[in-house]
C-alpha positions in Angstrom: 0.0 0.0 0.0 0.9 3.2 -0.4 0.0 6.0 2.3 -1.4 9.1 1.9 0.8 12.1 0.6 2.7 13.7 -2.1 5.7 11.9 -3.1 8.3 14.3 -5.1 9.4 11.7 -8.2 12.8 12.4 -9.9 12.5 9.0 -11.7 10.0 6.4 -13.4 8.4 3.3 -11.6 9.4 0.8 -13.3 7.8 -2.9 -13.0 8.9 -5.9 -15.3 8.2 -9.8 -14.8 10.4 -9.5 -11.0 7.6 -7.4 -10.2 4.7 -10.1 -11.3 1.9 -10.6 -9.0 2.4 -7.4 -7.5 -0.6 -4.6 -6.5 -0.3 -1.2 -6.3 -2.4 0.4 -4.7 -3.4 3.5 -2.7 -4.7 2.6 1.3 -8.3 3.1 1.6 -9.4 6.3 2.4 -5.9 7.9 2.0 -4.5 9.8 -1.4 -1.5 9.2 -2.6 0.1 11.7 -4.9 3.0 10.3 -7.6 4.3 14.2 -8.5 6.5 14.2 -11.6 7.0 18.3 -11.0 6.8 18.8 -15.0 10.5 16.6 -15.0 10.0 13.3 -15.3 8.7 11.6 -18.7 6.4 8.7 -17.2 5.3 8.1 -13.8 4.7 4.4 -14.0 6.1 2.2 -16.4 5.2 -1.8 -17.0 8.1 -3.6 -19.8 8.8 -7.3 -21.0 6.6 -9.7 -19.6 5.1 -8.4 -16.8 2.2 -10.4 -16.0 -0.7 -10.2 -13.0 -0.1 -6.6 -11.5 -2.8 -4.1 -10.3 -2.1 -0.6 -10.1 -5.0 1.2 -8.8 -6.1 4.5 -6.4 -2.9 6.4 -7.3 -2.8 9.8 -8.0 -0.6 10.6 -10.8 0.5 14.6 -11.6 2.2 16.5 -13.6 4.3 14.2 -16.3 6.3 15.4 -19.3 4.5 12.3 -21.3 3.0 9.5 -19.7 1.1 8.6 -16.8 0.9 4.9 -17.0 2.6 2.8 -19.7 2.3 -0.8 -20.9 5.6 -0.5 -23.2 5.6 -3.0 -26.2 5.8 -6.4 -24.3 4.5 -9.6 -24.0 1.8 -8.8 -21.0 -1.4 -10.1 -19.5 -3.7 -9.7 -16.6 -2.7 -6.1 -16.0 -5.6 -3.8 -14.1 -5.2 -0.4 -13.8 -8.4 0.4 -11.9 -10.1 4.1 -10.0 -6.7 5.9 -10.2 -6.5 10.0 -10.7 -4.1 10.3 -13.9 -3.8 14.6 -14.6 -1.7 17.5 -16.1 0.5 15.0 -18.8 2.3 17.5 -21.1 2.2 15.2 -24.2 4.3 17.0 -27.1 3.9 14.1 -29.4 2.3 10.7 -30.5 4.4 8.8 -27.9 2.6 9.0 -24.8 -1.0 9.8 -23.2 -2.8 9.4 -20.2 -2.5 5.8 -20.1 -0.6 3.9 -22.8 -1.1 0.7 -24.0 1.7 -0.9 -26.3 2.9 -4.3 -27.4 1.4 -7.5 -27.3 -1.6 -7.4 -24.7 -4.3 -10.1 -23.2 -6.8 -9.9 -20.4 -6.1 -6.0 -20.1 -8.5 -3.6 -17.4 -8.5 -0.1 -17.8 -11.5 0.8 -15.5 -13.1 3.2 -13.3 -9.9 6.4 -14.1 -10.6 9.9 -14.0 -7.9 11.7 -16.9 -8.0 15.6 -17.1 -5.8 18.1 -18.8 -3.7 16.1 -21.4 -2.0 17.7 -24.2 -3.0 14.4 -26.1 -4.7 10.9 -25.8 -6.8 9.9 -22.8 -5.9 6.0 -23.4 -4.1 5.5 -26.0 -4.0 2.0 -27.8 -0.1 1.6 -29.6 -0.7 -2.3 -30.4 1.0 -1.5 -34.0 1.7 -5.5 -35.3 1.3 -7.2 -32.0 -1.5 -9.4 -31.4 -4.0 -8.2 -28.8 -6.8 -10.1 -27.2 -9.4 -8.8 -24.2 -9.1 -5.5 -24.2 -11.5 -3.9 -21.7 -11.8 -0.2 -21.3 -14.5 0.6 -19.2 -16.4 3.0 -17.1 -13.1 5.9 -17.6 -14.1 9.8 -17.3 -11.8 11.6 -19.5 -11.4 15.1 -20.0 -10.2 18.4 -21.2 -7.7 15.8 -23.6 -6.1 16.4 -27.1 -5.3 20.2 -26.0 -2.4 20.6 -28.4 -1.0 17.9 -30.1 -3.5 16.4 -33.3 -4.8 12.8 -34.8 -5.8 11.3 -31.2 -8.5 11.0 -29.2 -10.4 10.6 -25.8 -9.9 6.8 -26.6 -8.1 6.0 -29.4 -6.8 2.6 -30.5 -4.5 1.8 -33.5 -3.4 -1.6 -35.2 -1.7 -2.2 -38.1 -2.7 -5.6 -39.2 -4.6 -8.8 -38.2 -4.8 -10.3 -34.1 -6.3 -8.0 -32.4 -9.2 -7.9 -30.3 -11.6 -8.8 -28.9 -11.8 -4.7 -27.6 -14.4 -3.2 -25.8 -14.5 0.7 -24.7 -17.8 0.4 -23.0 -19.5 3.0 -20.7 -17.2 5.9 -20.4 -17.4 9.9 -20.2 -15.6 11.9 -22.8 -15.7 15.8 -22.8 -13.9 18.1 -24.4 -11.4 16.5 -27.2 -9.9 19.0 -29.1 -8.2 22.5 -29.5 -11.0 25.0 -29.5 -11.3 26.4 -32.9 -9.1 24.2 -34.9 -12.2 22.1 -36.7 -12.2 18.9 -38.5 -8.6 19.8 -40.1 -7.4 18.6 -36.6 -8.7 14.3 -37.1 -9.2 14.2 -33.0 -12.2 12.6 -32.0 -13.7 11.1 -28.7 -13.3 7.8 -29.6 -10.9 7.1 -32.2 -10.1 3.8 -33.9 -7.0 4.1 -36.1 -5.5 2.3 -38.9 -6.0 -1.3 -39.4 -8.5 -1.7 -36.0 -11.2 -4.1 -35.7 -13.2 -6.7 -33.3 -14.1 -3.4 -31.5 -17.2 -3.2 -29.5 -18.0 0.1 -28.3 -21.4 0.5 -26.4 -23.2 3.1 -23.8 -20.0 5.7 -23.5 -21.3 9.1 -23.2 -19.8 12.0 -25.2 -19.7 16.0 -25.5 -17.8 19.2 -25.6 -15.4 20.1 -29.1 -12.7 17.9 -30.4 
């Protein structure tokens, strides 16, 4: 567990497979804060086969580009569940609010809150890895895709065949876009890029420009 408080990072957490069957998690009742100070890149970050890990009732603040990252592996069983992921300074395509790369099964992404990104929300990266069981569910995400453009709220990408089954299922998305830019900016709420397919996506609720 970890206690109430804002801790100062000057580095990434990073968890691997010598981290598997580890949770996460913030004590009940108590906030803890993960405070990049605008100088770290990622707060938390999962690699290689890392398998069976929760991370959930963290807050996360103030990242140059990531909050929490699933970094082209071979992963499974992953929840990220009811954390507090804000103020991520995304100047590119390479990060977002949480960021899911590589080859992925049996994936949670549930119950977040995500405000004031300079890009994606969640953010899909599977690219030519296979990914199976995808749930993204019951996520509030907003005031996203403030600068950077071609994203989303949601957006998920794959080049080729293997993926799914996905499901982005009951979620909030407001605001999604620089005000003013229009339709010449390609960002939308929910965003499904390139090759993607074996997608459900049922009862999310959207609003607000993008």
């Amino acid at each position: 567990y970890l206690l109430g408080g804002t801790f100062s990072m000057s580095s990434t957490l990073a968890l691997s497979n010598a981290d598997n069957g580890e949770s996460w998690l913030g004590y009940p009742g108590q906030t803890p804060v993960l405070n990049g100070n605008g100088g770290v890149g990622t707060a938390i970050e999962l690699t290689g086969a890392a398998n069976n890990i929760t991370i959930a009732r963290l807050t996360i603040q103030n990242y140059q580009s990531t909050g929490i990252a699933l970094l082209f592996g071979d992963m499974n069983k992953i929840v990220i569940d009811g954390n507090t992921i804000e103020n991520i300074a995304t100047p590119d395509w390479n990060g977002a609010g949480i960021l899911l790369g590589g080859t992925l099964s049996d994936i949670k992404v549930t119950h977040n809150l995500l405000r004031n990104m300079d890009y994606a929300g969640i953010r899909g990266a599977a690219a030519d890895h296979n990914v199976s069981n995808i749930l993204i569910d019951s996520n509030i995400i907003l005031d996203v895709m403030k600068r950077v453009c071609d994203g989303g709220g949601i957006q998920y990408y794959h080049h080729g065949s293997g993926n799914g089954p996905v499901t982005i299922s009951n979620n909030i998305i407001g605001e999604y876009g620089p005000r003013g830019v229009g339709d010449s900016c390609r960002n939308k709420a929910i965003y499904l890029d390139d090759g993607m397919s074996n997608t459900t996506i049922v009862n999310n609720i959207v609003y607000g420009t993008g």
